[in-house]
N, C-alpha and C positions, 0 to 999 in steps of 0.2 A: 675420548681420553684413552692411554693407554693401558689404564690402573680401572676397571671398571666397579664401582659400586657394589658392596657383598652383599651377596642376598639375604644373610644372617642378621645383616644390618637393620634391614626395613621391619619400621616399626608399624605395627599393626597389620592391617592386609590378610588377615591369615586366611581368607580366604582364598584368594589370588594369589599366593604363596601355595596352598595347598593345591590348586589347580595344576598352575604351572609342575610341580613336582609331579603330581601325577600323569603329565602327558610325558614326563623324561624317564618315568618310568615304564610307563606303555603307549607308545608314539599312537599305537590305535587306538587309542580313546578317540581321536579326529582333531588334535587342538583346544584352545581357550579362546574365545569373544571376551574382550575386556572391556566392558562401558563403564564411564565415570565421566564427571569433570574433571577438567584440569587443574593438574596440577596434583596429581592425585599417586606419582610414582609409579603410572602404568610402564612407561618406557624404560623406568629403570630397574623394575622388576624384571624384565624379558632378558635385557642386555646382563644384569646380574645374574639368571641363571643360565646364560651360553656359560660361566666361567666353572659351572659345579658339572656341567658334564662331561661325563669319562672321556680320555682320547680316543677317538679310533682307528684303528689298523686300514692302511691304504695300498691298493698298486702302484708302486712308481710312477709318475706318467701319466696314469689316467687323469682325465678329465671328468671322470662322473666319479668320480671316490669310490670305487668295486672296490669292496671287504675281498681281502687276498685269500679268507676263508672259505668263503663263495662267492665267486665274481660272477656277474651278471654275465650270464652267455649271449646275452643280442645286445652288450655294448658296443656303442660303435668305436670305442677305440680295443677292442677286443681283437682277438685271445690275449688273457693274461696268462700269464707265468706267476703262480705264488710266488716263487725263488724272491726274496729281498726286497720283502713290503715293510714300509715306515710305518712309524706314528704321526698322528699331529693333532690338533686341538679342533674340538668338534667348531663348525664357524655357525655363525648366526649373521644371515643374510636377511640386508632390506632390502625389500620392494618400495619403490616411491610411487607416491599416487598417481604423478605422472607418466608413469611406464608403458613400452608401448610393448603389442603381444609379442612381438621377433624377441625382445628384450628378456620379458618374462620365459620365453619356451625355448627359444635360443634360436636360429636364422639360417638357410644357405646362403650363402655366397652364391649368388645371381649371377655375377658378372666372372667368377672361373666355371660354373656349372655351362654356360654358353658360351664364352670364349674357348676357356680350354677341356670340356667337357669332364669337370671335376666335380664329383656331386661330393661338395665339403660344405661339413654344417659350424659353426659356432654356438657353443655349447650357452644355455640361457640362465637367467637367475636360478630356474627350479633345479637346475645339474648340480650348481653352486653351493644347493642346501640341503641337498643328499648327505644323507647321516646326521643332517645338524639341525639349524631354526632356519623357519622364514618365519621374518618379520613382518608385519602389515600395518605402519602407524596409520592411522585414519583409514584405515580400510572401508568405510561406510561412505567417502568419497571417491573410492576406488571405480572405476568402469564393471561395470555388472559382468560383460564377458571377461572381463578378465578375473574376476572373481570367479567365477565358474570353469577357467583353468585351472587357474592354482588349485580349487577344492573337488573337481575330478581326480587333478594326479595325486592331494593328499590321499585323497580316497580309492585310489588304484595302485598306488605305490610307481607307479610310473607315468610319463611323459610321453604323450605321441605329437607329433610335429611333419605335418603335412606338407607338401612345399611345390607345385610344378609337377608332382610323378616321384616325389623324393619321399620314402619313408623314414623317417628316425623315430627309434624307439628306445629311451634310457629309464635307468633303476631313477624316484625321486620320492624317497620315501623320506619324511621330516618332521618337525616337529612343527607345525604350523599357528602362531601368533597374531592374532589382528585387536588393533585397540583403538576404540572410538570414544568420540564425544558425543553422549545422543543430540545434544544442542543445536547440533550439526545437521542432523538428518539420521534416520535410522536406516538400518540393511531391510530387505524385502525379506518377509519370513521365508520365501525357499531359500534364500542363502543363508539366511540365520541357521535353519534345520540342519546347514551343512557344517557347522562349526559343533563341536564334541560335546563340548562344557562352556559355560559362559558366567561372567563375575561381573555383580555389581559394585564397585568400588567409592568411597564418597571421604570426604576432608575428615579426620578424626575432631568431633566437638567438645574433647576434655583437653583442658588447656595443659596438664602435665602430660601426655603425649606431644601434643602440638609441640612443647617448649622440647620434647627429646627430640622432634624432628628438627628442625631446626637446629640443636647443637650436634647432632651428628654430619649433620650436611654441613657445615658452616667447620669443621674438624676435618672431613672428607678433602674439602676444597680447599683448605688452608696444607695438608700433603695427603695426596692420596694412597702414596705408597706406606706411608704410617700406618694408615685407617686400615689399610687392609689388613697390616701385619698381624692389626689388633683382632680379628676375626678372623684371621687363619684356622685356628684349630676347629672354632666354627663352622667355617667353610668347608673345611676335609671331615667333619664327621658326617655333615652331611653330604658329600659328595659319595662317602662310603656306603652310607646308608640307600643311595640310589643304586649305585652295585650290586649291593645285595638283594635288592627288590626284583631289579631286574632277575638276577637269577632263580629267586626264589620265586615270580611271575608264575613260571609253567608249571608249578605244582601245588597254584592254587587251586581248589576244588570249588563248584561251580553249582551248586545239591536243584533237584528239582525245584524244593521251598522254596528258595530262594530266588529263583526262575519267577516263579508262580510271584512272587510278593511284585518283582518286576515289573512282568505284565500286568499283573491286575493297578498297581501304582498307576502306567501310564492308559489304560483306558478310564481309570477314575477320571484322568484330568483329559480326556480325551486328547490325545496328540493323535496326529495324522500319523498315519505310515508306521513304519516298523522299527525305522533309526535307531528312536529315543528307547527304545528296549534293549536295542544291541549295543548303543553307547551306554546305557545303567549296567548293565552287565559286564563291560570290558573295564567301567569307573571304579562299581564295585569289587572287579578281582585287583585291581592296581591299589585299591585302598588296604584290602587286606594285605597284600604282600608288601604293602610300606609300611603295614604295623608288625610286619613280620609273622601272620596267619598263613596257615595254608585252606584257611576254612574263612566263607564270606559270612558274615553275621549280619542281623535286621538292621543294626545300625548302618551298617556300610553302602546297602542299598540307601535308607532313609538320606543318609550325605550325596549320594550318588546321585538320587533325585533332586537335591536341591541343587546341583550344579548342572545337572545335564536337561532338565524339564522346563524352568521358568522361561524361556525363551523360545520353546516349543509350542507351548498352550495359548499363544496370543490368537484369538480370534477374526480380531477386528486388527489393523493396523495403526489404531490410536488406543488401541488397549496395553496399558503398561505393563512390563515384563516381570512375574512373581508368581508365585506359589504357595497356597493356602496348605499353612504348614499344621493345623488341625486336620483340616482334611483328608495331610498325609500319615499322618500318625494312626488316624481311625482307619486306613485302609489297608496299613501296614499291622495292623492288633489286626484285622480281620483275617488277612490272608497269611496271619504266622503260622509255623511250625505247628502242630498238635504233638503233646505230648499225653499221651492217657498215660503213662507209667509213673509220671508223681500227680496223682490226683488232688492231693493239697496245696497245691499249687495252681493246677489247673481252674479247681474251684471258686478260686478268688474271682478271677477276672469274669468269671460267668456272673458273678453276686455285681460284679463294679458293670458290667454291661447291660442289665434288666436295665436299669434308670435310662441311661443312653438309649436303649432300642425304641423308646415309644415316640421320641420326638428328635433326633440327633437333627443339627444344623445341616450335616448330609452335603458342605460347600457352599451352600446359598450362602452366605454370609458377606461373600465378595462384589455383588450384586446388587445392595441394596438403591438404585437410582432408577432401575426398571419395574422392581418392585414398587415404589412410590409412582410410579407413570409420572408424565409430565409434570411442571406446575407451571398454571394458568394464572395470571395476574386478578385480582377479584379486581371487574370494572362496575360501574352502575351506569344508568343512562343510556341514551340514544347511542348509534358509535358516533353520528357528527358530532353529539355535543363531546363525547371523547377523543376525537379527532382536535377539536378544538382546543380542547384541556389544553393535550398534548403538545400542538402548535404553538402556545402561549407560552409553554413552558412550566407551567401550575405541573408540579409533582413529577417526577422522575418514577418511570415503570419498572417494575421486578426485570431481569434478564427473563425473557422467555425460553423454553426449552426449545432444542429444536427439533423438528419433525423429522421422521425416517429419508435417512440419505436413498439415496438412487442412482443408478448407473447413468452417466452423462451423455449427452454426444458431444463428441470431438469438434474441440475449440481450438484454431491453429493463427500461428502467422503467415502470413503470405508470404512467397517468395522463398529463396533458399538460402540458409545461414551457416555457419561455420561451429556456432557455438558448443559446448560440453553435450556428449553425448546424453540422449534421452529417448523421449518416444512421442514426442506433440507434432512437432514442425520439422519439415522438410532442411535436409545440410548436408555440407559434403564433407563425409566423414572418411576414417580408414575402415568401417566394418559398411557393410550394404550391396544393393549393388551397382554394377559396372556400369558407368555411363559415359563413358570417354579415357582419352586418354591423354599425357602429357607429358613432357620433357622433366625428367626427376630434378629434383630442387634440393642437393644434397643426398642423401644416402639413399639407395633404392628398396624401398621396401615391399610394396605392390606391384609385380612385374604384371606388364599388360603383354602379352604372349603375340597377341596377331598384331597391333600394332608392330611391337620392334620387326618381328618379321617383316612387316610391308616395308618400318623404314631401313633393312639391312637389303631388300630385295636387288634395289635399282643398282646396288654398289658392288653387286657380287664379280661382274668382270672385270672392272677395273682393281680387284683386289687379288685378282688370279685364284677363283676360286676351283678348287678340285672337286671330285667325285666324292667325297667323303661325305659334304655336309654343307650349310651355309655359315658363312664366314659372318661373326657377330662383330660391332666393336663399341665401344663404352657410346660413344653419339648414338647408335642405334636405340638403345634401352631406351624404351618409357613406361613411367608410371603410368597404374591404374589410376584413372580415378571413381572414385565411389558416393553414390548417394545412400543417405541413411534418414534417419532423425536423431532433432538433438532436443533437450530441455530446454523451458521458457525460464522467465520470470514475470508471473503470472501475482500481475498485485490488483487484491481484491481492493475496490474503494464502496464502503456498505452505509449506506443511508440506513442512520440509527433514529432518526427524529421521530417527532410523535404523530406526521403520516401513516409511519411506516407499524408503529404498535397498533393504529385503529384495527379493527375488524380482524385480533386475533394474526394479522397478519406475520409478524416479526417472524415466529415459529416456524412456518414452511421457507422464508428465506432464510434464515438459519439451516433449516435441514437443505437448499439449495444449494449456501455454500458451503455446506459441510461434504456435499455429492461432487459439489468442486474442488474441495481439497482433498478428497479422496483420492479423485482423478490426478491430479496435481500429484499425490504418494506412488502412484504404480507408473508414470508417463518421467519421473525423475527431473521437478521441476523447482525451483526455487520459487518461494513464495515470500508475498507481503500482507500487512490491510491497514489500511486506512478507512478509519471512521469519520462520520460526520453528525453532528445534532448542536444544538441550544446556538450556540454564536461562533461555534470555530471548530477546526478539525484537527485529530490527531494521530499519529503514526501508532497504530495498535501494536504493529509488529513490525519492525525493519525487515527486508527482505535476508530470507535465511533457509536452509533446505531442508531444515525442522519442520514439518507441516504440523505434527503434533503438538507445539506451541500455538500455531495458529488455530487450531482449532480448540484447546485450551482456552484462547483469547476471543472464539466465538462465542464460546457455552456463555460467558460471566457479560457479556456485550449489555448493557442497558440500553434503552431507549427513552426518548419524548424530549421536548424544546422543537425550537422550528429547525429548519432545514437549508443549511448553511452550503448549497449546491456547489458553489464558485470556490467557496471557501476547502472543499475537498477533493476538487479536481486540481484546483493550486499544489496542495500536498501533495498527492502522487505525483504531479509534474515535480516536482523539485527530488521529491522518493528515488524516480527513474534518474534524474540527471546527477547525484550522487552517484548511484548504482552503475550508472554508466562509467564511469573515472573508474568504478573500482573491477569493472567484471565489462568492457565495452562489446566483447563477442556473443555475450549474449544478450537474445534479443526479446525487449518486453511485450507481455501482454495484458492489457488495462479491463478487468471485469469491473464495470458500475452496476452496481445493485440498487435499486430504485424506483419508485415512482414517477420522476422526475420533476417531483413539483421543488422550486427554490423560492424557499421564504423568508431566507436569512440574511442580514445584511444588508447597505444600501442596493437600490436595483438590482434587486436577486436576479431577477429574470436576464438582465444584461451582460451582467457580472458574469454571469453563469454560461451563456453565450462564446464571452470573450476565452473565458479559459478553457472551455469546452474548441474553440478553435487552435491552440497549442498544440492539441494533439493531431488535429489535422494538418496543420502547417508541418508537423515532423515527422508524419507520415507513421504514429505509432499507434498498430493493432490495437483496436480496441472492440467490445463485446456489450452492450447493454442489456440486461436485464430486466425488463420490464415487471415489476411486482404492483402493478395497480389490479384491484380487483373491483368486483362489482357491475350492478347490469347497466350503469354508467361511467363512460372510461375517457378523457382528456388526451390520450395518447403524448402526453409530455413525454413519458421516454423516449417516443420513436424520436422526436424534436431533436433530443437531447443526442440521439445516436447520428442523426443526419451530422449535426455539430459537429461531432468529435470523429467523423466519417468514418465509423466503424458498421458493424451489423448489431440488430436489435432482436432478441427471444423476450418471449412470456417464458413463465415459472414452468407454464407447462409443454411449452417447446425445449425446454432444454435435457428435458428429459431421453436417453437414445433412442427407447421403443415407442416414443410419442407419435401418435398419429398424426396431430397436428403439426408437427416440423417434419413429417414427413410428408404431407402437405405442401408446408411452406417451402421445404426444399424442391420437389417438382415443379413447382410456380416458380420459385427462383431461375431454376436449373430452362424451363421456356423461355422465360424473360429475359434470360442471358443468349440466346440461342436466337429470339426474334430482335433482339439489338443487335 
């Protein structure tokens, strides 16, 4: 719309209100991460404050927006002439998820750089948003390297752009925005570390909010030129008020104490690295100068920290994003000011701190599920005759906990695919490398250098070429082509029956496929599960790139009834052939977790068979897991794997430093060699 949404407008948010405000007041802060559900005003918040920031002063002409007060001296559209620089409105440019890097960093022209030997660049989205916003809606779908462009040149203030032997080097200094769904899938904590500040954002649950959102949006939409009118004045005080901050910015003062509260804050929570010190520091002087201080106070860090840390301290990558805000309060009293010059004052807090020093929670508090260790189901009896319970269906088992994840080895599909970039399986990507080359299919992106040459070679006489150089022409060009890896959609299907609970077993498959979904989080894969137990199976979790639900929907996983085998391989089949209409490029991979005993249903064993052949017939990867233990073993899974003509691991093969699949894989790696 023309009439954009007033920022003055949005009810509640004040978080994300005050974030956003503080990166327009000092773009070095590094940005806002915006996570919530939908529907939640993240995109109307961003595109509402492109409208409160000041104009800025431009050179005629140029392409990268150089301030006529200092223009960048290795612009390439340089030298400027200050003489009769304009204004204009700062712009707020989006990035689409699909964007590809020439797009984002901007491109040579290939075919005059070789035809007419013009080394001419076109300038990229990051030029675009010099001085202003870049946008990032779903950024946490975004390609990893391209996220690591955009947040290099936030973080260097410029753009470099390689190309053939071609430098380009432009000013892109911005205000940079990214806003996810975690539902979605989360960012990898190195790119999270790169975003400044981060806001948790969620549906307001008092229904007189609710009711004002709704009649302001529903006012908005009905004219939006009205709405706005009504919050003009709104609008310009605070527009003013970012003016002033800004100015009044450099003479904020910055005191050692205040340093010190800083650091000692973020090795409380221990954060890696030095970032999150220099972003509380740059948060806390932008806070002061929007209150109009030229002095940073305890409080300014303590906010500083709650915006710029909870997104830092994740350990674990299913560890949710927060800040134990006792813990920051005690750390911030610790490392205050001293004053000894008002001693009655002083005094108090030494009297209120005795009680505290001899037991303080000290943080533990957030932790409480490792402190209890596991909990183990109370069983009696043999385990066959608990096997048996189980098998019958007699009583449903506690969810067991699961045991310590562990580094995988690598689980791929064969062959080479197309699909979203990742890191499992083999595909032919635009990043990787060179493996041939090809006649471009639309616009040239990846020039393959020694081919075009070979095919410009043969033509050069009959084109009257001279001494100067070889004569190129648009038929010569080819693309690169490139190999990489891309993401699966890796659907677990987990035998929950009461096999699988005897002998304590549930626990270490649980911690297996929690070692799976792990791997599944760092390799950028879309995940599923399907369960099985008593008489029928269900979709635990539709495929989604959320792995942190999935593993949510491990932990609470029950077990016991019999073992419905047929009846769960059904489901994933059906799982995938949805999945395929909606996402056909990528390509699946079937983890069966199991024993492979089927006791469910008419002729489990056949049943089981039949559907176990589907995946054969369509030729889709699949991996069994073999979880039978004890010093007597039925090898049903390997059966089960011949079936579904995949490969078969133990618990303890799947592990990467395993001795025994490293084993298995030498024996394999013969076996293939003497066939």
């Amino acid at each position: 719309m023309n009439t954009p949404y007033p920022f003055t407008a949005l009810v509640g948010q004040d978080d994300l209100r005050l974030a956003l405000v503080l990166n327009a007041v000092s773009p070095a802060v590094g940005g806002v991460l915006v996570r919530g559900e939908k529907g939640t005003a993240k995109s109307t918040a961003v595109r509402a404050l492109s409208a409160l920031l000041p104009e800025v002063a431009v050179v005629p002409g140029c392409r990268f927006s150089c301030d006529p007060g200092a223009p960048d001296a290795q612009c390439p559209d340089g030298p400027h002439d200050a003489a009769g620089a304009t204004t204009r409105a700062a712009r707020m440019v989006e990035l689409p998820v699909g964007a590809s890097e020439d797009r984002l960093v901007g491109a040579l022209d290939i075919e005059r750089a070789l035809a007419e030997g013009v080394k001419a660049f076109e300038p990229g989205l990051l030029a675009d948003a010099h001085r202003g916003i870049l946008y990032v809606d779903e950024v946490n779908l975004l390609h990893d390297h391209l996220v690591d462009l955009l947040l290099d040149a936030a973080a260097m203030g410029a753009s470099y752009v390689e190309r053939e032997g071609v430098s380009v080097r432009h000013a892109a200094r911005f205000l940079l925005v990214g806003t996810m769904n975690p539902e979605e899938g989360e960012l990898r904590p190195q790119l999270l570390d790169r975003f400044g500040l981060t806001v948790e954002v969620s549906a307001s649950r008092e229904p007189d909010q609710r009711v004002e959102v709704v009649k302001r949006r529903l006012a908005y939409d009905a004219d939006p030129a009205a709405f706005a009118a009504r919050w003009e004045a709104e609008e310009q005080a605070v527009r003013a008020r970012i003016v002033a901050a800004r100015a009044l910015l450099p003479a904020v003062r910055l005191g050692d104490g205040v340093l010190r509260q800083i650091a000692a804050t973020c090795a409380a929570f221990e954060v890696d690295g030095m970032r999150a010190d220099i972003v509380m520091a740059r948060t806390a002087t932008a806070l002061a100068a929007w209150a109009g201080r030229e002095d940073v106070t305890a409080e300014d860090v303590r906010q500083a920290a709650l915006l710029a840390l909870p997104h830092r301290r994740r350990r674990n990558p299913f560890d949710a994003p927060g800040l134990d805000e006792d813990k920051l309060d005690e750390t911030l009293e610790e490392f205050g000011p001293e004053e000894p010059e008002e001693p009655e004052e002083s005094d108090e807090p030494e009297g209120d701190d005795d009680p505290d020093g001899g037991g303080g929670p000290g943080g533990g508090g957030g932790r409480p599920s490792e402190d209890q260790g596991p909990e183990v189901p109370p069983q009696s009896g043999s385990s066959e005759e608990r096997e048996q319970q189980g098998s019958s269906g007699a009583g449903e088992q506690k969810p067991a906990a699961a045991a310590e994840p562990f580094r995988t080895k690598l689980l791929s599909v064969p062959g080479t695919g197309s699909g979203a970039a990742g890191r499992r399986s083999r595909a032919r990507t635009d990043h990787g490398r060179t493996t041939g080359a090809r006649r471009p299919r639309g616009a040239l992106t990846k020039l393959h250098l020694a081919a075009t040459v070979q095919a410009a070679a043969p033509h050069q006489q009959a084109r009257g070429r001279s001494g100067r150089g070889l004569v190129v022409r648009r038929d010569d060009l080819r693309q690169a082509v490139r190999e990489g890896r891309e993401g699966n959609l890796v659907l677990f299907v987990v035998d929950a029956s009461g096999s699988m609970a005897a002998r304590q077993r549930m626990s270490a498959v649980k911690g297996a496929v929690l070692s799976l979904l792990l791997d599944a989080y760092q390799r950028r894969d879309k995940v599923g599960l399907v369960t099985f137990r008593g008489a029928a199976a269900e979709v635990a979790l539709p495929p989604t790139s959320s792995v942190d639900a999935a593993a949510v929907r491990l932990q609470a996983l029950p077990t016991g009834g019999r073992t419905p085998l047929a009846a769960g391989l059904l489901k994933a089949h059906e799982v995938l052939r949805v999945e395929r209409l909606r996402d056909p490029v990528r390509r699946p991979l079937v983890v069966v977790v199991t024993d492979g005993r089927a006791t469910g249903g008419p002729e489990p064993v056949a049943q089981a068979a039949r559907a176990a052949g589907l995946f054969a017939a369509e030729s889709i990867a699949s991996v069994t897991v073999d979880c039978e233990s004890g010093p007597v073993r039925l090898g049903l899974a390997g059966q089960l794997a011949q079936g579904l003509g995949g490969a078969v691991v133990t618990l303890d093969e799947l592990r990467a430093d395993s001795l025994a699949g490293l084993v298995k894989d030498v024996q394999d790696h013969r076996n293939r060699r003497a066939a």
